[in-house]
DRENMAR-249328 format. One record per residue: residue in three letters; x, y, z of N, C-alpha, C, CB in turn. Coordinates in steps of 0.001 Angstrom, whole numbers, plus 524288, in hexadecimal, padded with zeros to 5 digits. Glycine has a CB too. Layout:
BEGIN
@residu:ala&n_east:X&n_north:Y&n_up:Z&ca_east:X&ca_north:Y&ca_up:Z&c_east:X&c_north:Y&c_up:Z&cb_east:X&cb_north:Y&cb_up:Z
...
# end
This chain:
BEGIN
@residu:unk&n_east:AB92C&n_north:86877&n_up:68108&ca_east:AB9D9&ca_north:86DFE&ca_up:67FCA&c_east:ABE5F&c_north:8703F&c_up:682E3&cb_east:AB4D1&cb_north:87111&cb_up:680E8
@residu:unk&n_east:AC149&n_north:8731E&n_up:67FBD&ca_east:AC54C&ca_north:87697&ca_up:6824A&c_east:AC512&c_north:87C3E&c_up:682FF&cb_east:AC97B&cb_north:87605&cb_up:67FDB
@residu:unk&n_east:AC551&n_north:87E6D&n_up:68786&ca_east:AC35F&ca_north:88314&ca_up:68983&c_east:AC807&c_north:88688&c_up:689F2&cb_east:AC079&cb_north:88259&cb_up:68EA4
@residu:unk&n_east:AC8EC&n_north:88B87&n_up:6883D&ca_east:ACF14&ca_north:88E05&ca_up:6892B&c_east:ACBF1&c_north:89443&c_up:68A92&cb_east:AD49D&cb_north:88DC8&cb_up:6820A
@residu:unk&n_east:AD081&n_north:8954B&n_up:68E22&ca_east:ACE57&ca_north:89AD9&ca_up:6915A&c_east:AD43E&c_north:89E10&c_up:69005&cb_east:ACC90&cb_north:899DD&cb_up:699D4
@residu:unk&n_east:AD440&n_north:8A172&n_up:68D13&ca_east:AD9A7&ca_north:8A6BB&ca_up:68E8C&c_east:AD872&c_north:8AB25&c_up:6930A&cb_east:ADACE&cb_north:8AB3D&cb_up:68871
@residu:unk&n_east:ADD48&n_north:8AB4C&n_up:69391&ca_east:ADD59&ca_north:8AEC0&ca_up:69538&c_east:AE261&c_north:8B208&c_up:69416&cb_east:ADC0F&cb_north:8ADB0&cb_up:69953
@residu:unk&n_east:AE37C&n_north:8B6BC&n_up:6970A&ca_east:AE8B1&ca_north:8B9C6&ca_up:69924&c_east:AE99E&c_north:8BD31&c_up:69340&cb_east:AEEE5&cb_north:8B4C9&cb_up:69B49
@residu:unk&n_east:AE531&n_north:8BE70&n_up:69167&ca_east:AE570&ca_north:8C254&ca_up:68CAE&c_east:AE5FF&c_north:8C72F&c_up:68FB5&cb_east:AE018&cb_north:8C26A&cb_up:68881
@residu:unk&n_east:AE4F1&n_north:8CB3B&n_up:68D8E&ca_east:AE4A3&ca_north:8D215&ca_up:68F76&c_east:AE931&c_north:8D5F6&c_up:68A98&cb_east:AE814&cb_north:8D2CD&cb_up:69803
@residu:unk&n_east:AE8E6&n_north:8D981&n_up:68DE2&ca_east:AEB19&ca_north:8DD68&ca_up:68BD6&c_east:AF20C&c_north:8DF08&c_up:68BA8&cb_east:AE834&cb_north:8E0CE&cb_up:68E4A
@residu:unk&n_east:AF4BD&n_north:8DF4A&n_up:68981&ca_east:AFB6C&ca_north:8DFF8&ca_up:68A91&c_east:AFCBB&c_north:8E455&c_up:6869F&cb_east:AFF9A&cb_north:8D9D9&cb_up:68917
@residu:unk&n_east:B00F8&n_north:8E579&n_up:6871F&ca_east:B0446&ca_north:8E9DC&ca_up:684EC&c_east:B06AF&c_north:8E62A&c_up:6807B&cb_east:B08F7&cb_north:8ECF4&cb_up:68979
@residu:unk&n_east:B0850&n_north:8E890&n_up:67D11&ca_east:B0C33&ca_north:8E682&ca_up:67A7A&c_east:B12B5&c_north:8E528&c_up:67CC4&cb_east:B0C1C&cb_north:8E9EA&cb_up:6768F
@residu:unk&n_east:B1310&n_north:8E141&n_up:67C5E&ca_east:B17B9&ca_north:8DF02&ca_up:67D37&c_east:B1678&c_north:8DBAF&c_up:68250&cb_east:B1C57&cb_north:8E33D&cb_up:67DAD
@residu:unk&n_east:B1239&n_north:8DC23&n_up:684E1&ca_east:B10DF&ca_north:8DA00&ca_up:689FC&c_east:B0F57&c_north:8D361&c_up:68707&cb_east:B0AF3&cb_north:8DE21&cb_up:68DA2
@residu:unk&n_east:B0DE8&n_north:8D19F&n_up:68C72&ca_east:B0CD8&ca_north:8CB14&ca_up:68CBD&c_east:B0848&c_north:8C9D8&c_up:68F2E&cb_east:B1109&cb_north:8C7D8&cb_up:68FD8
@residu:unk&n_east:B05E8&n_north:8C658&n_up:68C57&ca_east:B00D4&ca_north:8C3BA&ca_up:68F63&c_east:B021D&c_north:8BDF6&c_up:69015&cb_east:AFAE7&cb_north:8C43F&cb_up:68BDD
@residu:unk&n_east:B009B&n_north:8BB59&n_up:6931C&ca_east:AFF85&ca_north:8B5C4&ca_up:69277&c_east:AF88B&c_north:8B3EE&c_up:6927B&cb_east:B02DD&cb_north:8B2E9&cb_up:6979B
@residu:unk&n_east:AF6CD&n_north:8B05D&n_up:68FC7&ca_east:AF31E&ca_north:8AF47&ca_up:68DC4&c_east:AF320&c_north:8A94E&c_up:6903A&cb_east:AF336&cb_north:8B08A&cb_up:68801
@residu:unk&n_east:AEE8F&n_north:8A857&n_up:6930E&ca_east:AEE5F&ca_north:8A355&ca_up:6934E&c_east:AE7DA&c_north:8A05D&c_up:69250&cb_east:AF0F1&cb_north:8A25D&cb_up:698C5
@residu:unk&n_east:AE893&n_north:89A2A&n_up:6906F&ca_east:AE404&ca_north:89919&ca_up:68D78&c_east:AE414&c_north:892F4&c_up:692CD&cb_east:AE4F6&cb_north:89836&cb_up:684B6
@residu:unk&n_east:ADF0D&n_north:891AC&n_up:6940F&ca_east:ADE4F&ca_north:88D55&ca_up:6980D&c_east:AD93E&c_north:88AA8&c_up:6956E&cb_east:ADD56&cb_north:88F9F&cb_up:69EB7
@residu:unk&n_east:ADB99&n_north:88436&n_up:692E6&ca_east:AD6F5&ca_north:88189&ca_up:68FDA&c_east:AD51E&c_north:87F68&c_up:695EB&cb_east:AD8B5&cb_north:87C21&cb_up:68A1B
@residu:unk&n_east:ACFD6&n_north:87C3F&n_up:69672&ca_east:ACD63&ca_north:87ADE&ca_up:69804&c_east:ACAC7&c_north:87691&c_up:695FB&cb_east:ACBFA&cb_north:87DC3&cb_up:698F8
@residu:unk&n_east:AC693&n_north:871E1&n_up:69661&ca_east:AC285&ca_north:86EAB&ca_up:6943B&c_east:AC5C2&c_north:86A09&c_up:691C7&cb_east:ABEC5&cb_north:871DE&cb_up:68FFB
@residu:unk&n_east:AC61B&n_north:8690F&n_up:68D5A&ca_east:AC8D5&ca_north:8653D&ca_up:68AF3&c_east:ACF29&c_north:8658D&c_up:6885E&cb_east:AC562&cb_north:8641D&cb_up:68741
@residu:unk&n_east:ACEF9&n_north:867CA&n_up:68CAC&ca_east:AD7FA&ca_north:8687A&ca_up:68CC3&c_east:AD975&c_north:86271&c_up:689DC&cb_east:ADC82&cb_north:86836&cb_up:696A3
@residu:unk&n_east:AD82C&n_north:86013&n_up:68AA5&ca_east:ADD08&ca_north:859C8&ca_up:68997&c_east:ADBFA&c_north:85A6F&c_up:68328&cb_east:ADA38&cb_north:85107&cb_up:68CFD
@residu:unk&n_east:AD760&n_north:85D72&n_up:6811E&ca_east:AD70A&ca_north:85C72&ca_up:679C0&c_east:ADB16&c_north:85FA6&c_up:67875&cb_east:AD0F1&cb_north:85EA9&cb_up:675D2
@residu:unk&n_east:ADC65&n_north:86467&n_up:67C73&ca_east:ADFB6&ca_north:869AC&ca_up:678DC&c_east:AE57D&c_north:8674B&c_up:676EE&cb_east:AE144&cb_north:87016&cb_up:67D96
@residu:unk&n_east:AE7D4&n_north:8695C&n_up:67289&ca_east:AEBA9&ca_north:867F9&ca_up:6724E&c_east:AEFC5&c_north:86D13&c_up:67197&cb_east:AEB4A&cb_north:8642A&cb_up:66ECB
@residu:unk&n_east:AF0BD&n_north:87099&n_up:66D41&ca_east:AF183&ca_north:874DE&ca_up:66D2E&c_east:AEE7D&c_north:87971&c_up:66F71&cb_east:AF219&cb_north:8750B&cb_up:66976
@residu:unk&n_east:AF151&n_north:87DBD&n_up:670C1&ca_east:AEDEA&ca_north:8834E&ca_up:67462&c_east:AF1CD&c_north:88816&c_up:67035&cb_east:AEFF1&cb_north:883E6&cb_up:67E5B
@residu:unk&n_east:AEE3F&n_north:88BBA&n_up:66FEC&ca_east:AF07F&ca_north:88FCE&ca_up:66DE4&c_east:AEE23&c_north:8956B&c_up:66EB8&cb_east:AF0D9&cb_north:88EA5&cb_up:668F8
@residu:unk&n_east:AEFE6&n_north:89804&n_up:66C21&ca_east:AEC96&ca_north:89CEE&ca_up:66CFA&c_east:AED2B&c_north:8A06A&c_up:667C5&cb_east:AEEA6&cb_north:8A055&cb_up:6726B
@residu:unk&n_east:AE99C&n_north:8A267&n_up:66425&ca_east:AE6CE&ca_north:8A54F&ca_up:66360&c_east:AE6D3&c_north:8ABEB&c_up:66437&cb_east:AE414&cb_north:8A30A&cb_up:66541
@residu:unk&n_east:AE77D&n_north:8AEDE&n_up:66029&ca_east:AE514&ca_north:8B335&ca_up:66039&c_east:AE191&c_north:8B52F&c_up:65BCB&cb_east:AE880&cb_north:8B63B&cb_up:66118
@residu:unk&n_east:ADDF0&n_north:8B8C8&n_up:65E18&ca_east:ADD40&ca_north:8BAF7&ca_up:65A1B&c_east:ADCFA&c_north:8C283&c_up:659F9&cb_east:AD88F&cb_north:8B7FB&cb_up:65899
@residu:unk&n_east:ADEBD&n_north:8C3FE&n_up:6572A&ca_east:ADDFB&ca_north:8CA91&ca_up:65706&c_east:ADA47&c_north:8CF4B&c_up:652E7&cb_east:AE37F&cb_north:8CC23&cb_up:65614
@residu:unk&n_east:AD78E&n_north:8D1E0&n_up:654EE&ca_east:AD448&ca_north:8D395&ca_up:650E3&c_east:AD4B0&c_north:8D38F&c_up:64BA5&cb_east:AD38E&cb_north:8D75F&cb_up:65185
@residu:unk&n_east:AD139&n_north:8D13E&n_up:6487D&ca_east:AD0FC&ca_north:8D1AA&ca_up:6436A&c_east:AD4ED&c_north:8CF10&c_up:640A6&cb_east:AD0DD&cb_north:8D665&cb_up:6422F
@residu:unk&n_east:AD6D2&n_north:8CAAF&n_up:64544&ca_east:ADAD8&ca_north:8C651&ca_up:6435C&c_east:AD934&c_north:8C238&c_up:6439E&cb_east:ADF59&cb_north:8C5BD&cb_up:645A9
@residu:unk&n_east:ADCED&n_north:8BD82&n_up:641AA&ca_east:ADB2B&ca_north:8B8E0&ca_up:6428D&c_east:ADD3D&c_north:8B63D&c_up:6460D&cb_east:ADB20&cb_north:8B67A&cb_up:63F0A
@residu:unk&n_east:ADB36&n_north:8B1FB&n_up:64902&ca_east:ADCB5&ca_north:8AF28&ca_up:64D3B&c_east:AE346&c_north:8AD55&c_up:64CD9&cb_east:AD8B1&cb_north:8AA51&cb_up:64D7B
@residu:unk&n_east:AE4C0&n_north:8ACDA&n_up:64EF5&ca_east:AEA4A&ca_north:8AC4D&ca_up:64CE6&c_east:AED12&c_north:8A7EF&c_up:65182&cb_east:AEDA6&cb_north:8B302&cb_up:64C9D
@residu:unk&n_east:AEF86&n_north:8A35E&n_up:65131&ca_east:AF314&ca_north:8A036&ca_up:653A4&c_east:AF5C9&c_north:8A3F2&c_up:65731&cb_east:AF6AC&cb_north:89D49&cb_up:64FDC
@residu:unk&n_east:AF73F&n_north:8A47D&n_up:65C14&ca_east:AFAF6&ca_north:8A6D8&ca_up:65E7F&c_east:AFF52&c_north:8A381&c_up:65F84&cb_east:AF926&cb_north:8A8FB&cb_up:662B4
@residu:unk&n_east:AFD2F&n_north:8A03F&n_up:66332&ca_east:B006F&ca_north:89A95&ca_up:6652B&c_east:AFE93&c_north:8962F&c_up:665BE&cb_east:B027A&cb_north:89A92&cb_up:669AF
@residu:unk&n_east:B0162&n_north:8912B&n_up:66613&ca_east:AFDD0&ca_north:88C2B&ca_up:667A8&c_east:B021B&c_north:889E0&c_up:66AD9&cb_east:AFB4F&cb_north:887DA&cb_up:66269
@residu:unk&n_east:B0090&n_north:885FB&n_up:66CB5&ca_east:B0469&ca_north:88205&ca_up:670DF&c_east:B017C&c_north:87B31&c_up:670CB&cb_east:B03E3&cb_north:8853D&cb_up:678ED
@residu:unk&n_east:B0419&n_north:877AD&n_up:66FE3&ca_east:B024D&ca_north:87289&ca_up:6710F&c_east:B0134&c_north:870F6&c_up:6750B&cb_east:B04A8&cb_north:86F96&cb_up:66FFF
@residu:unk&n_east:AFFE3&n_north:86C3D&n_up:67580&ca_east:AFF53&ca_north:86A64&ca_up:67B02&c_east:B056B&c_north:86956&c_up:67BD4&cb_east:AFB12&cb_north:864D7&cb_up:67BEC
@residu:unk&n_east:B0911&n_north:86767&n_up:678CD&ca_east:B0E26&ca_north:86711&ca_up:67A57&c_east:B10E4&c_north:86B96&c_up:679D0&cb_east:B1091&cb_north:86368&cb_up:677EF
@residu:unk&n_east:B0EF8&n_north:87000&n_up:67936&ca_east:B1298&ca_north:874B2&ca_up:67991&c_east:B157B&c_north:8771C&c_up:67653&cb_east:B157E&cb_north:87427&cb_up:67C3E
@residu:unk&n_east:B15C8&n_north:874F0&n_up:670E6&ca_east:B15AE&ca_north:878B0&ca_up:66C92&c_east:B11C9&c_north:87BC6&c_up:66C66&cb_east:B15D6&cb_north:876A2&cb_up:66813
@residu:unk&n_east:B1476&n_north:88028&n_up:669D6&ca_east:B1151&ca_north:885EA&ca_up:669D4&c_east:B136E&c_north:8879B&c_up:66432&cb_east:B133A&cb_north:88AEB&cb_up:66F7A
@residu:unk&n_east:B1088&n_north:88B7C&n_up:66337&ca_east:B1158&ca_north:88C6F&ca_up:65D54&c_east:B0F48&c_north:893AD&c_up:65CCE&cb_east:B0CA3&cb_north:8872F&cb_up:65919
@residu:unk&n_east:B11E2&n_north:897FF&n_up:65A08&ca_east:B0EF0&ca_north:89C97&ca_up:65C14&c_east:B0F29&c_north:8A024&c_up:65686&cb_east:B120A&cb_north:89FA8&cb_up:661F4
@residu:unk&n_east:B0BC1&n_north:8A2D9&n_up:6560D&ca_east:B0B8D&ca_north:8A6A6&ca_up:65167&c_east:B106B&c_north:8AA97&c_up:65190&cb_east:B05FA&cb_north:8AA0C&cb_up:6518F
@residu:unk&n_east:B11A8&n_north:8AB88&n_up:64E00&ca_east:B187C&ca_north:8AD9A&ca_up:64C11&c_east:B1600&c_north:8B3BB&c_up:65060&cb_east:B1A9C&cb_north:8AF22&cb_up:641A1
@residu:unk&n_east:B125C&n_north:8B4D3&n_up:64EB6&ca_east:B10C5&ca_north:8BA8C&ca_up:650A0&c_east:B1151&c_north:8B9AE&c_up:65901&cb_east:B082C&cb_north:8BC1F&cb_up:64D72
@residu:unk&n_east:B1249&n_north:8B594&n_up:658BC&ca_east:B1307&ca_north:8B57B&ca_up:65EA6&c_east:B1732&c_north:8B32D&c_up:660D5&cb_east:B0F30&cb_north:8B33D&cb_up:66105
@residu:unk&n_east:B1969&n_north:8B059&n_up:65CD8&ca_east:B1E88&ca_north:8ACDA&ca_up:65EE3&c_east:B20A1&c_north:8B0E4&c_up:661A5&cb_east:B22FA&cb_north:8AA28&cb_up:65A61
@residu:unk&n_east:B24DF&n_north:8AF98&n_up:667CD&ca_east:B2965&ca_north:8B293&ca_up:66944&c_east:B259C&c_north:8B591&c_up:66D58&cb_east:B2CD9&cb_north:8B63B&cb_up:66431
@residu:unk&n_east:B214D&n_north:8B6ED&n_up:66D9B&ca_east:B1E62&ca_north:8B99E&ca_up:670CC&c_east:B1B24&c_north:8B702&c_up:67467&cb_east:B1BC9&cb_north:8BC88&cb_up:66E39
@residu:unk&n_east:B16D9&n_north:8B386&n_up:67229&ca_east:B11E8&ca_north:8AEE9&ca_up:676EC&c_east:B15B1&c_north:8ABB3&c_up:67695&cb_east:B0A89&cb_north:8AB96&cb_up:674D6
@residu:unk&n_east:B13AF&n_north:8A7AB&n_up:67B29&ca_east:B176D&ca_north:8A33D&ca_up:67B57&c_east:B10EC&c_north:8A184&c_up:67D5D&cb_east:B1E5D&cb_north:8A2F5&cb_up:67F9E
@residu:unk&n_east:B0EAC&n_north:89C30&n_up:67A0C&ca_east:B0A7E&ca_north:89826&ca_up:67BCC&c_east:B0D18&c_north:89482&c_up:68088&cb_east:B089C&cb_north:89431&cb_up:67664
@residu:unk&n_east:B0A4C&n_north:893BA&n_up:6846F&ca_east:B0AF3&ca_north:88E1A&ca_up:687FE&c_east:B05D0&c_north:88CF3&c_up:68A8B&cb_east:B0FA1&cb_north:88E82&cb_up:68D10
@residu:unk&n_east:B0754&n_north:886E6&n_up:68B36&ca_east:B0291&ca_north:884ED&ca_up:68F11&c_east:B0393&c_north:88114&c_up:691B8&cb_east:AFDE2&cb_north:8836D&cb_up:68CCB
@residu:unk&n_east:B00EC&n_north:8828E&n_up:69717&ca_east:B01D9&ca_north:87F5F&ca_up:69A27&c_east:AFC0B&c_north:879D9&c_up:699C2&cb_east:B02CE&cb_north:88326&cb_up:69F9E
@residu:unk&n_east:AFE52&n_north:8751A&n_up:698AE&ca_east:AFA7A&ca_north:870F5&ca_up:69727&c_east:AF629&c_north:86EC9&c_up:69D74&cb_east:AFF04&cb_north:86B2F&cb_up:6944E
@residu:unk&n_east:AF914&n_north:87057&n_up:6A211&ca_east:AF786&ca_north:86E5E&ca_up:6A65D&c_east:AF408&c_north:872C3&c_up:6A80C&cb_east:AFBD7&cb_north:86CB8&cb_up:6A9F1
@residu:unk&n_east:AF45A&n_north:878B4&n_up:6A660&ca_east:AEFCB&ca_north:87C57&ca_up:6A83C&c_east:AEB7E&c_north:87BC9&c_up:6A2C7&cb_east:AF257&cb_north:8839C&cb_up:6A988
@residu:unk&n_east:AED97&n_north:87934&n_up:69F60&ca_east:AE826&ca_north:87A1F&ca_up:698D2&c_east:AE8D2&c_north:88038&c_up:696F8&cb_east:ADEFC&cb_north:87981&cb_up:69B25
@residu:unk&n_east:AEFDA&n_north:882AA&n_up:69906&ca_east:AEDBE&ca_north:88867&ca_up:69887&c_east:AF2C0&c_north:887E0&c_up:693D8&cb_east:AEDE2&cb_north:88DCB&cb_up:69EE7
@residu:unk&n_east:AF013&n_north:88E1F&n_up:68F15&ca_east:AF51F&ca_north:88D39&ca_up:68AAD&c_east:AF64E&c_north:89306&c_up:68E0A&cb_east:AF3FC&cb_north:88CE4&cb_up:681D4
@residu:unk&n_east:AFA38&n_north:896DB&n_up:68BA9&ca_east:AFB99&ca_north:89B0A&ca_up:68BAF&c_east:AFCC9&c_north:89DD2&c_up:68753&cb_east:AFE77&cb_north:89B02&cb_up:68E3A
@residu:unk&n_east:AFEC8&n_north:8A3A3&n_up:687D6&ca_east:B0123&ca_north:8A669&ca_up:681E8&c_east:B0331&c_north:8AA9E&c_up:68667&cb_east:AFBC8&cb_north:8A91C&cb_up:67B7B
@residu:unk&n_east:B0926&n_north:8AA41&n_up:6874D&ca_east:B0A72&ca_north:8AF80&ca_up:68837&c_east:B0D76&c_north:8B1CB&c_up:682BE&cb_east:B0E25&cb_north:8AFC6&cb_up:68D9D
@residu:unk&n_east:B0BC8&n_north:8B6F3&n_up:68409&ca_east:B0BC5&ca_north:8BB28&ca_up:6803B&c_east:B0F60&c_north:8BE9B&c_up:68118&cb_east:B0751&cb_north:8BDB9&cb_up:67FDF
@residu:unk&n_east:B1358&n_north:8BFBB&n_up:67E6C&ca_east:B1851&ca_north:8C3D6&ca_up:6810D&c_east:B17B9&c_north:8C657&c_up:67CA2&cb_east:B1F26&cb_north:8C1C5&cb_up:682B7
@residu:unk&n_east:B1B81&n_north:8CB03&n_up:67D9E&ca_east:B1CDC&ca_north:8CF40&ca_up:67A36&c_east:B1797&c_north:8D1F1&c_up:675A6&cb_east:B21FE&cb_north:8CC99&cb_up:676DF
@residu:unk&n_east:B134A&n_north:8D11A&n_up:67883&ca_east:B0D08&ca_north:8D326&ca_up:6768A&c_east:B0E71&c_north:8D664&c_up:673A6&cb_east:B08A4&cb_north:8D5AB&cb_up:67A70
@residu:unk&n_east:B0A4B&n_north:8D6D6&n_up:66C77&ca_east:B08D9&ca_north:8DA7F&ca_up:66808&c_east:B06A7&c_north:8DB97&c_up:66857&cb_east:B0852&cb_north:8DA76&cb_up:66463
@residu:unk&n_east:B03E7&n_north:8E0AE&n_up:665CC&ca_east:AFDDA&ca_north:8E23F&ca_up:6657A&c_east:AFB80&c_north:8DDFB&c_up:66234&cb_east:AFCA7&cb_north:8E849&cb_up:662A9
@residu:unk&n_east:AFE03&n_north:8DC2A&n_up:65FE6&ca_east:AFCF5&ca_north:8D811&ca_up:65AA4&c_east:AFAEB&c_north:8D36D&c_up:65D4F&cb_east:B02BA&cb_north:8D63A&cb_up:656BB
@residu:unk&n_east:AFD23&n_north:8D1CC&n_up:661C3&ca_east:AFC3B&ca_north:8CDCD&ca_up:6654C&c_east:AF555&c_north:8CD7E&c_up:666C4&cb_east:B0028&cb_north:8CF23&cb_up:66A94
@residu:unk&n_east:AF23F&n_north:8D337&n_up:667A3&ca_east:AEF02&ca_north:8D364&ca_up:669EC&c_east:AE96D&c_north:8D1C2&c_up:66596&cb_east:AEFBE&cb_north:8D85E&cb_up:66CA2
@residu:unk&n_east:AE771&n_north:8CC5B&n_up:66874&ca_east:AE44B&ca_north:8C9D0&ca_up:665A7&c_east:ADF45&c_north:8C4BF&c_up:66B3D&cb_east:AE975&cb_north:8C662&cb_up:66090
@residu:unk&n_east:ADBAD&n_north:8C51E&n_up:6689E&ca_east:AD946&ca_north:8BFE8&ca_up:66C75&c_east:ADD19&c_north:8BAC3&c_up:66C81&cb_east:AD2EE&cb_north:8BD86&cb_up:669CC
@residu:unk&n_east:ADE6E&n_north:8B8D9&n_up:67021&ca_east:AE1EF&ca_north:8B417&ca_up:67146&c_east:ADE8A&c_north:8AFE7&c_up:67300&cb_east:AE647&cb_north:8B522&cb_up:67597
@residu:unk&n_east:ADD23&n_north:8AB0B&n_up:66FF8&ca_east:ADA90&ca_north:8A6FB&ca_up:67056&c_east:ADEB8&c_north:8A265&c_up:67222&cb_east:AD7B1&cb_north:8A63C&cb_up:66B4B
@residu:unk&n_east:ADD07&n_north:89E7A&n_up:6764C&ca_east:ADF8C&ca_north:89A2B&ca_up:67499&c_east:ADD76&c_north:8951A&c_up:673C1&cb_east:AE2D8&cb_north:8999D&cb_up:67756
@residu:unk&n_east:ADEF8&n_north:8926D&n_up:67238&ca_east:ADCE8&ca_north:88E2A&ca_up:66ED0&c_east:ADFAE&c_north:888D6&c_up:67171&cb_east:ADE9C&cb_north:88F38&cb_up:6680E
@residu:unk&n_east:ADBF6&n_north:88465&n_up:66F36&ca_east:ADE3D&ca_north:87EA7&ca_up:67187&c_east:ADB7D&c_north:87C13&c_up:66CF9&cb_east:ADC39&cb_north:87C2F&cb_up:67889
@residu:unk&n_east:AE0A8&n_north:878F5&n_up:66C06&ca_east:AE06D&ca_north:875EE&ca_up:66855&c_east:ADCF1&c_north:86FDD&c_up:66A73&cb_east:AE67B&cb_north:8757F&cb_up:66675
@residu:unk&n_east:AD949&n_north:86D4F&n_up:668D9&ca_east:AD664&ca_north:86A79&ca_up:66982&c_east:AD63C&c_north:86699&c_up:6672C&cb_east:AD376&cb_north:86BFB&cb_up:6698B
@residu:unk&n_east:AD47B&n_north:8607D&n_up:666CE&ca_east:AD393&ca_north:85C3A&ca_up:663EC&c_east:ACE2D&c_north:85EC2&c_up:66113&cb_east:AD314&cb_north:85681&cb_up:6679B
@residu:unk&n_east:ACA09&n_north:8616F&n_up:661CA&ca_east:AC771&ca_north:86357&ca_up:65EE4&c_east:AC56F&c_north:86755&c_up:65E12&cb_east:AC58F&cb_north:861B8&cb_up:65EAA
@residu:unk&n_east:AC95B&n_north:86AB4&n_up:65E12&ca_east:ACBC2&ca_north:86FF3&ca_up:65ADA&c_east:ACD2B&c_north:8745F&c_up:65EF0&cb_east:AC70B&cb_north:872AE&cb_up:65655
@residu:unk&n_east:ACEB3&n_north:879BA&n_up:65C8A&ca_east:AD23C&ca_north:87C03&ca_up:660DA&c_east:ACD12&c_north:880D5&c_up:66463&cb_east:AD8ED&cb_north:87FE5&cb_up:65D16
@residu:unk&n_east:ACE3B&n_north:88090&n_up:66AA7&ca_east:ACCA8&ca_north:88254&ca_up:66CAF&c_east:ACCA3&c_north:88946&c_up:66D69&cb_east:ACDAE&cb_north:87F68&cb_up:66F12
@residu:unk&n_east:ACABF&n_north:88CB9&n_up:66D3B&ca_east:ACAC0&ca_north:891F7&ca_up:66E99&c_east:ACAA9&c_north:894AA&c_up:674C8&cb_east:AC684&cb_north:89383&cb_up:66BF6
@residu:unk&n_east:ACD36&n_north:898E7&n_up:67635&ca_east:ACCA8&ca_north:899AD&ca_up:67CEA&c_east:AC88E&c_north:89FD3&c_up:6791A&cb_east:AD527&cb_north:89B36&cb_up:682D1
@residu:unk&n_east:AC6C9&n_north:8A2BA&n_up:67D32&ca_east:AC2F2&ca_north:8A7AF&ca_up:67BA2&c_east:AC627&c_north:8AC08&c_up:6797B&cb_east:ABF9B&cb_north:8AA21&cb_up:680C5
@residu:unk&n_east:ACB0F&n_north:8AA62&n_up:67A61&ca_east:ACD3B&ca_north:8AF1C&ca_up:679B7&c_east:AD02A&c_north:8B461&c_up:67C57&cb_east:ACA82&cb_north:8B016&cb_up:67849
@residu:unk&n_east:AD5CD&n_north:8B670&n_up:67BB1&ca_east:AD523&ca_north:8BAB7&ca_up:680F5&c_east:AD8F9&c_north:8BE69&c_up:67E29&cb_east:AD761&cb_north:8B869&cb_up:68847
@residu:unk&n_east:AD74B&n_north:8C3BE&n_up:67F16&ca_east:ADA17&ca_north:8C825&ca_up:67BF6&c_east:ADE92&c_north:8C8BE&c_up:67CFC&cb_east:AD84D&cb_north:8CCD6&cb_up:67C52
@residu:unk&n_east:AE25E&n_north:8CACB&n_up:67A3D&ca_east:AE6C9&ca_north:8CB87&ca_up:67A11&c_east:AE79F&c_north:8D157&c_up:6785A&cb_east:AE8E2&cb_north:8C7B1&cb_up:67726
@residu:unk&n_east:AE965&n_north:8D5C4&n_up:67C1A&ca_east:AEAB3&ca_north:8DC71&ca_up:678C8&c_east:AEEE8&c_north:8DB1E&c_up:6799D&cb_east:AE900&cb_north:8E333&cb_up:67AE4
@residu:unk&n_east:AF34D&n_north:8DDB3&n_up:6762D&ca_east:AF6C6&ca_north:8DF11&ca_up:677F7&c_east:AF65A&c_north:8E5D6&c_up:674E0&cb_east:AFB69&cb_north:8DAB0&cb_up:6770F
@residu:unk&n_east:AF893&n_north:8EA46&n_up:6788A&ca_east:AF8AD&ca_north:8EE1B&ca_up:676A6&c_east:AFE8A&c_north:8F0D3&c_up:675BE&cb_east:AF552&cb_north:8F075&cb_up:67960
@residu:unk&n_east:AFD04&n_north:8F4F8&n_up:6717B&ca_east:B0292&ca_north:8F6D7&ca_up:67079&c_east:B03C2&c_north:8FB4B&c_up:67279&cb_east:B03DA&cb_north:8F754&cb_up:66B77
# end
């Protein structure tokens, strides 16, 4: 089993920055891809970013130029910093690990951004 904890959600202004960080735990050597996840009221879950174990990353058009995904493989920790924050931005931020038998969920951690 793979265990993932977020953190470094809260509250920002628009145009401000958060960084977000996700730390797997338990059966690290199955994960292969890490990503993250949002979701916003009365929406659907939506891809934000992902990253490989070799470090391709891949990001929704609605975020390109703004998060930048990384992870460091020796802490098990992924990241999402977040620049130039939308109100549009503000949604639950999940992150996820890709698994040999299927993809993992962290609880979740809010994201405002206000205008």
């Amino acid at each position: 089993q793979v265990q993932l904890v977020e953190s470094g959600g809260g509250l920002v202004q628009a145009g401000g920055s958060l960084r977000l960080s996700c730390a797997a735990s338990g059966s690290i050597f199955s994960i292969n891809a890490m990503g993250w996840y949002r979701q916003a009221p009365g929406k659907q879950r939506e891809l934000v970013a992902a990253i490989t174990s070799g470090g391709s990353t891949n990001y929704a058009d609605s975020v390109k130029g703004r998060f930048t995904i990384s992870r460091d493989n020796a802490k098990n920790t992924v990241y999402l910093q977040m620049n130039s924050l939308k109100p549009e931005d503000t949604a639950v931020y999940y992150c996820t690990a890709g698994t040999v038998v299927g993809l993992r969920w962290g609880q979740g951690t809010q994201v405002t951004v206000s205008s």
